[in-house]
N, C-alpha and C positions, 0 to 999 in steps of 0.2 A: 648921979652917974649910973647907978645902979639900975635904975627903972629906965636910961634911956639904954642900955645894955639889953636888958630884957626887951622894947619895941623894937630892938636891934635882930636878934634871935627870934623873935615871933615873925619880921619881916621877912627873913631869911627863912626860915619856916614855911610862909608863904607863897614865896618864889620858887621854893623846892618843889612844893604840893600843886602850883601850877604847870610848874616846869615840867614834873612826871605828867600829869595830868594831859599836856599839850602834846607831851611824846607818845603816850597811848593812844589819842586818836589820831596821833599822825600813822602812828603804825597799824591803824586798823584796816590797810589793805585797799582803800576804796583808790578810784582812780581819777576820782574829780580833783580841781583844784579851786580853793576859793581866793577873791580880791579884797582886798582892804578897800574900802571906799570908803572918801570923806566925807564928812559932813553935807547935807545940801538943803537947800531953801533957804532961809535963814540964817546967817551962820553970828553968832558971837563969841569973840574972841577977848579971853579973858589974858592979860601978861603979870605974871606976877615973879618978883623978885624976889632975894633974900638970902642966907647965909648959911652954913652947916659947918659944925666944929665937929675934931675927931670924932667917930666915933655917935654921930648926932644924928637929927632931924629935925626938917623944916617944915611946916602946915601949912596951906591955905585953905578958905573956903570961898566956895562957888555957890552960886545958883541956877540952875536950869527952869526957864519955865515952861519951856513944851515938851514931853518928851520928842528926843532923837538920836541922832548920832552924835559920838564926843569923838575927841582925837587930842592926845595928847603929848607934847613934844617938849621935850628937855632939849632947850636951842643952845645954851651955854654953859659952862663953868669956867671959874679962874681964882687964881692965876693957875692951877694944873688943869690944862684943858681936853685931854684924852682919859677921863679918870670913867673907871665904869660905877655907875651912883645906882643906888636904890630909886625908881618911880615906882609910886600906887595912888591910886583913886578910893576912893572909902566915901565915909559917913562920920560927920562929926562926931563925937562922945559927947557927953553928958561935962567928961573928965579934962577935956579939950585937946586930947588925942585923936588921931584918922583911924576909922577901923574899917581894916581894908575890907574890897568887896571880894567877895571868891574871882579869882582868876586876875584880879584888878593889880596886877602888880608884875615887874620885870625889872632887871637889869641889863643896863645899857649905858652906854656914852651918849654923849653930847649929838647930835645931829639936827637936820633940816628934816626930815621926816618925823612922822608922827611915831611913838613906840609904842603908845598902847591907844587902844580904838575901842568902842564897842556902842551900846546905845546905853540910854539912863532915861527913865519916867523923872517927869517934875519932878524936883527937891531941892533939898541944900547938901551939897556932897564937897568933898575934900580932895584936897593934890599934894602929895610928900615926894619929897627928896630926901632921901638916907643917902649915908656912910655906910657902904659896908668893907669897913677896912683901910680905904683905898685912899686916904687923905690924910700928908706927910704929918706927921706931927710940929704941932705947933703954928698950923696952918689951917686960915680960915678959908673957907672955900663960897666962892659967890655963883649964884647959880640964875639964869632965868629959866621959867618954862611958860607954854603954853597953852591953854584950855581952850578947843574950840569944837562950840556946841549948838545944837539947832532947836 
């Protein structure tokens, strides 16, 4: 409990360091605007399932084999299904925990859109769902997301 407490707090850490991070260059005055684009050429799409208790987190792992664009989409939860959850992207450990990549992490609800985007060279990389908080006690939470990669 304790050690998922602490990847609870380094997540949230994360998401903080990103979060200012995103808010500085938003504020740096410029007047352009950029688009999230999806994935193109290729595209595989990875669906993975699973569960998150109070207070928890869930892992999977992926492989990319070409680099490109990822996009990644937390489609569901239940039975609370407007809950705002931890997503991050990482790197397997050694330990067989996800270590997130810098900026690789948000919170968000459930939706049809992708919430986090960006590109990845060839590897084997990881997709979390956290708790942060937000999931009733005594309740198990099921969640799908998406990985789709070029």
């Amino acid at each position: 409990m304790r050690c998922e407490r602490l990847r609870t707090v380094q997540f949230v850490g994360a998401v903080a360091l990103a979060a200012s991070t995103a808010f500085a260059a938003a504020c740096g005055g410029g007047s352009s605007s950029s688009n999230v684009t999806a994935p193109t050429g290729t595209v595989t799409t990875d669906t993975f399932t699973g569960t998150v208790q109070v207070g928890g987190i869930d892992s999977h792992n992926f492989t990319v084999a070409v680099a490109g664009s990822v996009s990644i989409t937390l489609v569901s939860t239940s039975p609370q299904t407007t809950l705002t959850m931890g997503l991050g992207i990482g790197t397997p450990s050694s330990t067989g925990t996800c270590s997130f990549l810098s900026g690789g992490t948000t919170l968000t609800p459930a939706g049809s859109t992708a919430q986090l985007t960006g590109t990845l060279n060839a590897g084997t990389y990881c997709v979390a769902v956290v708790d942060q908080g937000n999931i009733a006690p005594g309740v198990t939470l099921s969640y799908t997301v998406t990985v789709a990669h070029t």
